[in-house]
Wavefront OBJ file of the C-alpha trace (Angstrom):
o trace
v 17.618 88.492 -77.636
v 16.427 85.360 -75.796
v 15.310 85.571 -72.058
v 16.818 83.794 -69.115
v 14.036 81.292 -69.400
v 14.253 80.639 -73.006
v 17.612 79.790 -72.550
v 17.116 76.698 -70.646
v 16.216 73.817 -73.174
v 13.491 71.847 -71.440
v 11.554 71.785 -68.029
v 14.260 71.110 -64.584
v 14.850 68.049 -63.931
v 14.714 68.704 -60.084
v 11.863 70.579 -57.404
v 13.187 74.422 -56.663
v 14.490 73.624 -53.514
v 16.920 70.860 -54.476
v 17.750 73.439 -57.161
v 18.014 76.350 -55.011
v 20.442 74.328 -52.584
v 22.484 73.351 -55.822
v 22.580 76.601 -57.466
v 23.793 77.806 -53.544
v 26.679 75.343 -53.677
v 27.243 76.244 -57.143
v 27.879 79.998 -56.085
v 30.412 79.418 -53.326
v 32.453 77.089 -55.147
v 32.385 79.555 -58.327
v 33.913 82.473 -55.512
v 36.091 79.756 -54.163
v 37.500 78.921 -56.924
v 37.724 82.182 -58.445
v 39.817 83.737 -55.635
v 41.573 80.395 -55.608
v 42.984 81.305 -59.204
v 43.479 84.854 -58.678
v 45.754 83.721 -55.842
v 47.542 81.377 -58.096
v 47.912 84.268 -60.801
v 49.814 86.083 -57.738
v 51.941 82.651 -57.048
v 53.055 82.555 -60.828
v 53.987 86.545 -60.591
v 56.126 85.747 -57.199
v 57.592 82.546 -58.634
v 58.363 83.525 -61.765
v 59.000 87.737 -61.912
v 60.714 87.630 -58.265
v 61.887 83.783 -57.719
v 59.721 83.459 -54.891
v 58.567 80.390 -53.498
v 56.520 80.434 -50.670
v 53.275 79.618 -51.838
v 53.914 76.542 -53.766
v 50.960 74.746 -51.986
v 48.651 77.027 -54.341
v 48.750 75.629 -57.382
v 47.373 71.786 -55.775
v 44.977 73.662 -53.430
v 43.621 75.108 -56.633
v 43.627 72.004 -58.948
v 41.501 70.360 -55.816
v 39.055 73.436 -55.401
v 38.420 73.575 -59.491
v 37.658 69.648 -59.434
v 34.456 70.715 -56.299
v 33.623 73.674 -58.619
v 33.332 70.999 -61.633
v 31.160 68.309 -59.849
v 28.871 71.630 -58.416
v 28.763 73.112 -62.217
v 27.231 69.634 -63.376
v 25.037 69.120 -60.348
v 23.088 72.298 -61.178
v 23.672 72.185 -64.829
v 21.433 68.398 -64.868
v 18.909 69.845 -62.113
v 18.563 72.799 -64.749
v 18.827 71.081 -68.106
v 21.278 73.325 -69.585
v 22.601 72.885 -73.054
v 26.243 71.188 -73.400
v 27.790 74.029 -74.884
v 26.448 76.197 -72.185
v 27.653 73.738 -69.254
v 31.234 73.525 -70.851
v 31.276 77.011 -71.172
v 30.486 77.405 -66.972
v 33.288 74.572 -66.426
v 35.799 76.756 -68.119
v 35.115 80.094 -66.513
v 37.007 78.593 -63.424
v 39.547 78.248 -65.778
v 40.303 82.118 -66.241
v 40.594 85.123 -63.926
v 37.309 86.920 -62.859
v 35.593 84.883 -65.377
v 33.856 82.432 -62.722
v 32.808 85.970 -61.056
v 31.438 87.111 -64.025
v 29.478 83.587 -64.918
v 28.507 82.980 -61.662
v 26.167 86.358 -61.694
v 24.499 85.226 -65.144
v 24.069 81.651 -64.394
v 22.345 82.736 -60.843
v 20.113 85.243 -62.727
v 19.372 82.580 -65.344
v 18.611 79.950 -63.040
v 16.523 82.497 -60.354
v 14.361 83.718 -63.499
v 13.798 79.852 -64.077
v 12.447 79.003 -60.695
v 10.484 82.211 -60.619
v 8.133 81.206 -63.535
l 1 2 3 4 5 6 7 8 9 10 11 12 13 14 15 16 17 18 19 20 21 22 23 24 25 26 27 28 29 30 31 32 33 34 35 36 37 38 39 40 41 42 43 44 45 46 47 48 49 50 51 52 53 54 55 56 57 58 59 60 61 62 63 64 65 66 67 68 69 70 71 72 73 74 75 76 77 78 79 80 81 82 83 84 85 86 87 88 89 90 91 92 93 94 95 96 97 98 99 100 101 102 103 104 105 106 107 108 109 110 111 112 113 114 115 116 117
């Protein structure tokens, strides 16, 4: 099994604290986006189980939130050199429920074990 470090391909592109400030940014928009979708999840339920329309505003709201959580994603993925399979993979976790939780815990310990060494 590889470690955090060895997963990152070459040397950052960027000093820790421009990469600490991205990886921040990264993090909120990852939980932003994340609750973002599980709120749309409940707007599909409503709209579709119950014929409830009240939150129609969720599903643009969302689209908007995921686009910030894409241009984040590739800020710290180019400050951290990550792979492009490993980048895609991060852009589509905000793509599925609890996934962007999940993603955002290994991609902060991945890019923490970085800075430390």
């Amino acid at each position: 099994m590889t470690s955090p470090q060895q997963s990152v391909s070459a040397k950052p592109t960027a000093e820790p604290a421009r990469i600490s400030s991205a990886l921040l940014r990264y993090r909120v928009m990852a939980w932003v986006t994340g609750l973002w979708l599980l709120l749309l999840v409940v707007e599909l339920i409503l709209k579709y189980a119950f014929s409830v329309d009240s939150l129609d505003f969720v599903p643009v709201v969302h689209g908007w939130v995921y686009v910030v959580y894409l241009a984040m994603a590739i800020d710290l993925a180019i400050k951290v050199r990550w792979p492009v399979g490993k980048t895609v993979l991060t852009l589509i976790a905000g793509t599925i429920p609890f996934l962007s939780f999940y993603f955002e815990h290994i991609r902060t310990r991945e890019v923490r074990a970085v800075l430390a060494a």
